[in-house]
The first five atom37 places (N, CA, C, CB, O) and aatype in JSON, in Angstrom:
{
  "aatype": [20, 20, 20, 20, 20, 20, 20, 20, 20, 20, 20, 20, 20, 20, 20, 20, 20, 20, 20, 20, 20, 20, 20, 20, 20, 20, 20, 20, 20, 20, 20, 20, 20, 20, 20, 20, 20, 20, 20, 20, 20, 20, 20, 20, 20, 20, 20, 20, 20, 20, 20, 20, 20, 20, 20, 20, 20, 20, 20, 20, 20, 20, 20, 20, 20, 20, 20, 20, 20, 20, 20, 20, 20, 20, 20, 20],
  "atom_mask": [
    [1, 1, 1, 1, 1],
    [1, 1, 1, 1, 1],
    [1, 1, 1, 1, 1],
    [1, 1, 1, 1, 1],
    [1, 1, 1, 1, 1],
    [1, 1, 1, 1, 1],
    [1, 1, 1, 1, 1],
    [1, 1, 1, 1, 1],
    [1, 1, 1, 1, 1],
    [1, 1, 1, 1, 1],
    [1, 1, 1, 1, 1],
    [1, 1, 1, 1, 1],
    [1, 1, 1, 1, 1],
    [1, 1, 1, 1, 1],
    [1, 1, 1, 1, 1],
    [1, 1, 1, 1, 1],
    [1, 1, 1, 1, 1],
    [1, 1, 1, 1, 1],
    [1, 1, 1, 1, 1],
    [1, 1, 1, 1, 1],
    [1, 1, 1, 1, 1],
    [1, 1, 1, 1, 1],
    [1, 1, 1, 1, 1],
    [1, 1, 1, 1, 1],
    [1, 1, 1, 1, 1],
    [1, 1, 1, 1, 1],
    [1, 1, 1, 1, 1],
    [1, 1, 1, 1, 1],
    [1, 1, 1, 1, 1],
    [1, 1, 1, 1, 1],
    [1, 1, 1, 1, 1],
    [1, 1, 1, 1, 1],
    [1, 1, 1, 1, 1],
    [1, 1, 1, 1, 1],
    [1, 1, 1, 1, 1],
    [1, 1, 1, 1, 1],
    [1, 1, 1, 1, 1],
    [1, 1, 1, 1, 1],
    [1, 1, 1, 1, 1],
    [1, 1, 1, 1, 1],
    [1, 1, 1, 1, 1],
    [1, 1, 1, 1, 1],
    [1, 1, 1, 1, 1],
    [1, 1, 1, 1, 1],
    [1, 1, 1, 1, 1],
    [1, 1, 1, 1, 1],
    [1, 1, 1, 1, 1],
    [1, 1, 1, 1, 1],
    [1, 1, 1, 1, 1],
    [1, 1, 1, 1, 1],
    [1, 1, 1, 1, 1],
    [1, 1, 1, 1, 1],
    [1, 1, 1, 1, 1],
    [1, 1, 1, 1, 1],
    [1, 1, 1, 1, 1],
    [1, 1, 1, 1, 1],
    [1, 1, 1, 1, 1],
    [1, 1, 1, 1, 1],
    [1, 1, 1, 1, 1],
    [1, 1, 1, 1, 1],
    [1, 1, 1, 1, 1],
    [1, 1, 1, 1, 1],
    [1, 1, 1, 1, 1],
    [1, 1, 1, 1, 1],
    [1, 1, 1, 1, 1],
    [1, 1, 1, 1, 1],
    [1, 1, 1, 1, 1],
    [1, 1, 1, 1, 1],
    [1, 1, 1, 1, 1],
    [1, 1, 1, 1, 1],
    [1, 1, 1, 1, 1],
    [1, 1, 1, 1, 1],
    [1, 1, 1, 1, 1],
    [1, 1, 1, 1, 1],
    [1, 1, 1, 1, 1],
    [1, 1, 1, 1, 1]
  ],
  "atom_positions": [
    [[0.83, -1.17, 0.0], [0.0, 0.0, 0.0], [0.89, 1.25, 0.0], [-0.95, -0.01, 1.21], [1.95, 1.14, 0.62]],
    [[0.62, 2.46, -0.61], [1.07, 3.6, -0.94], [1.09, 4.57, 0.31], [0.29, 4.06, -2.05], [0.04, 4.96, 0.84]],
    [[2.32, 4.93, 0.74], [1.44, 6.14, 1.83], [1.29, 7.31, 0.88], [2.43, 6.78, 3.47], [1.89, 7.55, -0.17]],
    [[0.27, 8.03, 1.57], [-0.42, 9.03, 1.56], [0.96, 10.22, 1.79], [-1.7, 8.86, 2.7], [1.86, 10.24, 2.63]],
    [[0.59, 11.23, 0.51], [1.7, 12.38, 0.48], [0.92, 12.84, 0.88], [2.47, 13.02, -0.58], [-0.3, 12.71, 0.73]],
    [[2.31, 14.29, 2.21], [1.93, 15.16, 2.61], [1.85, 16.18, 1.75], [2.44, 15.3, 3.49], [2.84, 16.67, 1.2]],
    [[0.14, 16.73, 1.53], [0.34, 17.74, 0.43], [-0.86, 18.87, 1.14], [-0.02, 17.03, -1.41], [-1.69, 18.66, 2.02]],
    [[-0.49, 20.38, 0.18], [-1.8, 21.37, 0.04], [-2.78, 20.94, -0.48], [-1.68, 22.48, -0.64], [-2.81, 19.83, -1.02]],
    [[-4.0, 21.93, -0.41], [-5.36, 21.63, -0.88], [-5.07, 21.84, -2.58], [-6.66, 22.77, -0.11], [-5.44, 21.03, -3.43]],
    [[-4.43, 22.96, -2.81], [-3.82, 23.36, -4.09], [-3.41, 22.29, -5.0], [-2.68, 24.15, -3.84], [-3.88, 21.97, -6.09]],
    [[-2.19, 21.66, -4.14], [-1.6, 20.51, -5.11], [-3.01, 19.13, -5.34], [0.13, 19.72, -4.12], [-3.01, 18.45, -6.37]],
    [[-4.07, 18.94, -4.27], [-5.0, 17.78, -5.32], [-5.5, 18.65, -5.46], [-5.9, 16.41, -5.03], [-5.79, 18.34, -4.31]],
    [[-6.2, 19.97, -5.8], [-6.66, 19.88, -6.53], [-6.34, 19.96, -8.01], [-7.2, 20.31, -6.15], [-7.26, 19.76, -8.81]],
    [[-5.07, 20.23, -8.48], [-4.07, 20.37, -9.29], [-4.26, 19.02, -9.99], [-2.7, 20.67, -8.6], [-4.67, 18.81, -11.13]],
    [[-3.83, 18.06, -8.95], [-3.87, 16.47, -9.25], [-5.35, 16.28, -10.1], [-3.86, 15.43, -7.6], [-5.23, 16.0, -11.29]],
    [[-6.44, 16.4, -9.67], [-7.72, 15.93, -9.77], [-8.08, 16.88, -11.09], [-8.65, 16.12, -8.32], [-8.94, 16.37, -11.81]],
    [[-7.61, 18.05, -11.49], [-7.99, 18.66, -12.41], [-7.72, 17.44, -14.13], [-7.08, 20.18, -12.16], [-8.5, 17.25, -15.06]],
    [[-6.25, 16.84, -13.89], [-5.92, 16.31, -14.41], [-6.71, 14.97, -14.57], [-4.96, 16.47, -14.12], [-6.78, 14.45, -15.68]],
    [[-7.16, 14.55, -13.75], [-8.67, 13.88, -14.63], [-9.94, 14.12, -14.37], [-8.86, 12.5, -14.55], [-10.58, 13.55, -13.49]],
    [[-10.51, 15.23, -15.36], [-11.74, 15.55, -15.77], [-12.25, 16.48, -14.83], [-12.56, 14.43, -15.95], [-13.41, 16.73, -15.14]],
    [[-11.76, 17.35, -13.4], [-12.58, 17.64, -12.03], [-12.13, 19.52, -12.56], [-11.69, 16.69, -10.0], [-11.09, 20.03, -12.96]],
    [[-13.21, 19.95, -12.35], [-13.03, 21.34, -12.81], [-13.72, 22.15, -11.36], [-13.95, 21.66, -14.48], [-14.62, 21.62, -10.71]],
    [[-13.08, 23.56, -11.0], [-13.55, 24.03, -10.17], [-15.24, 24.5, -10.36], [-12.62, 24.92, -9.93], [-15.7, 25.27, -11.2]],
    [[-15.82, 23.92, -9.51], [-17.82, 24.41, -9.67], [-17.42, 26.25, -9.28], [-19.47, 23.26, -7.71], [-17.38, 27.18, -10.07]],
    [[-17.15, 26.26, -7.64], [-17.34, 27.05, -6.81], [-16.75, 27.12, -5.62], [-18.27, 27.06, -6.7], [-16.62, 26.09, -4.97]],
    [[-16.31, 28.35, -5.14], [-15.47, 28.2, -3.69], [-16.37, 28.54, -2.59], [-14.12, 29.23, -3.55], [-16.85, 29.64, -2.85]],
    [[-16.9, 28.03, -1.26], [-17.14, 28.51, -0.09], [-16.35, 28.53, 1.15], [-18.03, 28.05, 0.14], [-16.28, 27.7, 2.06]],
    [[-15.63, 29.93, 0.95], [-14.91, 30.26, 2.17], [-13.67, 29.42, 1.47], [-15.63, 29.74, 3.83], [-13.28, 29.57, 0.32]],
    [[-13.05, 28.29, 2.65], [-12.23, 28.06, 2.38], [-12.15, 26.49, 1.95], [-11.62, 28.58, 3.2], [-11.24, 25.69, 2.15]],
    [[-13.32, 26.3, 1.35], [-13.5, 24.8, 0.83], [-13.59, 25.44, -1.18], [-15.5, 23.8, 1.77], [-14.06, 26.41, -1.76]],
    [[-13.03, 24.51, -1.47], [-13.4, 24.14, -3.16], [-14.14, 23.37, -3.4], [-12.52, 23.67, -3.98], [-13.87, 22.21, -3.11]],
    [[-15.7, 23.73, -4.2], [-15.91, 22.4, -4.92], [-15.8, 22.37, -6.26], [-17.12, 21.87, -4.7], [-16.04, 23.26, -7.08]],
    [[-15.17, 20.54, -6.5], [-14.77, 20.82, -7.44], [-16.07, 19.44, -8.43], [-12.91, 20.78, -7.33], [-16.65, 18.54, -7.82]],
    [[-16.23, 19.72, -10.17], [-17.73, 19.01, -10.46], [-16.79, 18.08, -11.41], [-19.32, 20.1, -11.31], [-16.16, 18.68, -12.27]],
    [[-16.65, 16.81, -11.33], [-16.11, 15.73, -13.15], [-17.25, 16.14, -14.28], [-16.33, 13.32, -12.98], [-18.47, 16.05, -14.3]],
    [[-16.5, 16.5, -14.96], [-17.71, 17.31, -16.54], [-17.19, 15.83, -16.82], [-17.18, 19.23, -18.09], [-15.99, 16.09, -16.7]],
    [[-17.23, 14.12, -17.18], [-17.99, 13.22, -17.42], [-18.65, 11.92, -16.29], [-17.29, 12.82, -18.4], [-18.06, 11.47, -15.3]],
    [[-19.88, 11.58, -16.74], [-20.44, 11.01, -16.0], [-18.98, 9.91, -14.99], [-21.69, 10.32, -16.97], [-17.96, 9.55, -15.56]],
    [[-19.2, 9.66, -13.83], [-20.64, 9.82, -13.03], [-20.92, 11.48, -12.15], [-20.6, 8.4, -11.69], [-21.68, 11.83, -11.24]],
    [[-19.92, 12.17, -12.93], [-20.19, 13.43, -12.49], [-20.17, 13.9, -10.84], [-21.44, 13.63, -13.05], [-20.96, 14.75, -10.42]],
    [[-19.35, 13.37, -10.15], [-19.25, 13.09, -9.26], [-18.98, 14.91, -8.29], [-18.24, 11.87, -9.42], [-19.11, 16.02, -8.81]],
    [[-18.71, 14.71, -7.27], [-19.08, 16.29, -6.5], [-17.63, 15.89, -5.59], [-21.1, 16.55, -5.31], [-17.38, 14.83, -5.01]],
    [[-16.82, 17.09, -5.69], [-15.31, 16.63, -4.34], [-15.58, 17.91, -3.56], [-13.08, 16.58, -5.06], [-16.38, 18.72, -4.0]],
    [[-15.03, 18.09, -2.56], [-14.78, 19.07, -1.51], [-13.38, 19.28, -1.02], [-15.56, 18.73, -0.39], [-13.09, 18.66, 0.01]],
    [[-12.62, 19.88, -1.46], [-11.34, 19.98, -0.9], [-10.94, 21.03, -0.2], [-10.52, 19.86, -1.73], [-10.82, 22.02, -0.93]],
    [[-10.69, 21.24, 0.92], [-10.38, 22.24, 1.71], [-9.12, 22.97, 1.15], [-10.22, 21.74, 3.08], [-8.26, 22.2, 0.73]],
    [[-8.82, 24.32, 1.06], [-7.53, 25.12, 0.31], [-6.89, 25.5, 1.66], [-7.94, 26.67, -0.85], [-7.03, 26.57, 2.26]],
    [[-6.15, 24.39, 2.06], [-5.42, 24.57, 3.32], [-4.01, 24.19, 2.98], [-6.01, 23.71, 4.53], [-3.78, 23.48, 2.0]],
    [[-2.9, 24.71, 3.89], [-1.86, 24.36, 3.74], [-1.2, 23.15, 3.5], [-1.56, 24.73, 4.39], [-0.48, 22.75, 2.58]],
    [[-1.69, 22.58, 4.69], [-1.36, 20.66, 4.51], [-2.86, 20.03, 4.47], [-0.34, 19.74, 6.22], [-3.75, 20.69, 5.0]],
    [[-3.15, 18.88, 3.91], [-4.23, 18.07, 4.24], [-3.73, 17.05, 5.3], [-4.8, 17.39, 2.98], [-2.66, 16.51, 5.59]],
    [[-5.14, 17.05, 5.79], [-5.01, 16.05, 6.94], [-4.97, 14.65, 6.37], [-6.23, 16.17, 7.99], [-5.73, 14.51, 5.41]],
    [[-4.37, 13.73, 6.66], [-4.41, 12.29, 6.17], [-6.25, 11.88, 6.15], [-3.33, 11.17, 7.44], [-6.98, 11.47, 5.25]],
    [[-6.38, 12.05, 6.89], [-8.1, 11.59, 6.56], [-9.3, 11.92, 5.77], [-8.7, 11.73, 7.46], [-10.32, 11.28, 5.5]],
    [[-8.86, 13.18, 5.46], [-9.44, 14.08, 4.61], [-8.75, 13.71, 3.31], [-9.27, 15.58, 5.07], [-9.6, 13.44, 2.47]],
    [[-7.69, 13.61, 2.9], [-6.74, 13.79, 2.12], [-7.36, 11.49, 1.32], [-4.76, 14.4, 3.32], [-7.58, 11.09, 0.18]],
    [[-7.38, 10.82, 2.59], [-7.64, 10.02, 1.67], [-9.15, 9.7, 1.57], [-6.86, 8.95, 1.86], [-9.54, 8.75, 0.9]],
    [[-10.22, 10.72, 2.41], [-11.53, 10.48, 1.81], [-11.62, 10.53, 0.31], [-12.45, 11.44, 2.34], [-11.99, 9.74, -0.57]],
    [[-10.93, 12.36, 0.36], [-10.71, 12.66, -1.26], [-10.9, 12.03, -1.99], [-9.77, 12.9, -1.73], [-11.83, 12.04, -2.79]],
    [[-9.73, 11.06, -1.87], [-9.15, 9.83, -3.12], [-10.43, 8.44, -3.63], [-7.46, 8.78, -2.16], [-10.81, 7.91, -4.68]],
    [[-10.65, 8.35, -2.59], [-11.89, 7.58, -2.4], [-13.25, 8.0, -2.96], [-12.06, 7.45, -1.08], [-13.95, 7.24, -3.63]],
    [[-13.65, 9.41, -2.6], [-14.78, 9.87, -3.54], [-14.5, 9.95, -5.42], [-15.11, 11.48, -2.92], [-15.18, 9.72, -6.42]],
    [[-13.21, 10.36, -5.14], [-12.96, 10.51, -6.54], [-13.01, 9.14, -7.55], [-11.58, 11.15, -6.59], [-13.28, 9.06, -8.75]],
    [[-12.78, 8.48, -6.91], [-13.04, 7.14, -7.19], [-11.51, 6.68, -7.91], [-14.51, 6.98, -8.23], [-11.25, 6.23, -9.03]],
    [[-10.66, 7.0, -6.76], [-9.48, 6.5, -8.27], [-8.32, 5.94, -6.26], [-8.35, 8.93, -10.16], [-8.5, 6.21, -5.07]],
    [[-7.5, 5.29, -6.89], [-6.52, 4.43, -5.73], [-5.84, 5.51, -5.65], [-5.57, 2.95, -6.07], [-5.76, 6.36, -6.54]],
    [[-4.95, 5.56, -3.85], [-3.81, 6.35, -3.96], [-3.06, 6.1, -4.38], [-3.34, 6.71, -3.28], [-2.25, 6.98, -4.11]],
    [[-2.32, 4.97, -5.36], [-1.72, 4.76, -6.46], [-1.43, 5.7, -7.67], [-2.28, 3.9, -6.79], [-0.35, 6.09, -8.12]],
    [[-2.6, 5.93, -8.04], [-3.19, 6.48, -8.63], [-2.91, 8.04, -8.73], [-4.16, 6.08, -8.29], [-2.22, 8.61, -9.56]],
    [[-3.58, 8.54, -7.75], [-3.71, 9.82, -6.96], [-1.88, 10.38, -6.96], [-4.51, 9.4, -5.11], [-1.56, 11.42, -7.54]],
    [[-1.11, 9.71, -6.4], [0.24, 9.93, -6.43], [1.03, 10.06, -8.07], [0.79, 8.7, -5.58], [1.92, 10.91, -8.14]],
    [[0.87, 9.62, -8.76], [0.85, 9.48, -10.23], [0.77, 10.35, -10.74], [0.1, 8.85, -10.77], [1.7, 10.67, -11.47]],
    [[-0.6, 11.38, -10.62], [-1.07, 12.65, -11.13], [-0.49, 13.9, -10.34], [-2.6, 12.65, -11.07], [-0.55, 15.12, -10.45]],
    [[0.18, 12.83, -9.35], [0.71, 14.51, -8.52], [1.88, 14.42, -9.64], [1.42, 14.59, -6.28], [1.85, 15.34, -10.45]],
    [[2.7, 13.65, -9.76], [3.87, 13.79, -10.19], [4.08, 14.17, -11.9], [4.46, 12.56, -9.74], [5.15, 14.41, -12.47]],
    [[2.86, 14.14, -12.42], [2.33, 14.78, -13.49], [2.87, 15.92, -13.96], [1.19, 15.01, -13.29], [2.38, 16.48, -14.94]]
  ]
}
């Protein structure tokens, strides 16, 4: 299993842009971000300095993709 990089809200969402996740709208200090193709799915990423590991791998999990994965597109 992969650990989980310590990263900003900035860098996934950076990551996640890179497959299909476009910013909807910001509240305060959350992003949401919408996949323009189905299943069109909805993320929430907080624009904080570090993510918390738990948050950081809900993320990965809604997005529907492995931290395998997820690490891959950082290095993108």
């Amino acid at each position: 299993m992969t650990r989980l990089p310590v990263i900003s809200g900035k860098k996934a969402i950076r990551a996640l842009k890179r497959i299909d996740y476009n910013i909807d709208h910001q509240t305060g200090s959350h992003v949401i971000l919408r996949c323009m193709k189905p299943p069109y799915r909805r993320l929430t990423v907080p624009d904080h300095k570090e993510l918390a590991p738990g948050t950081l791998r809900s993320i990965i999990r809604e997005a529907g993709i492995t931290v395998e994965r997820f690490v891959e597109l950082l290095r993108k």
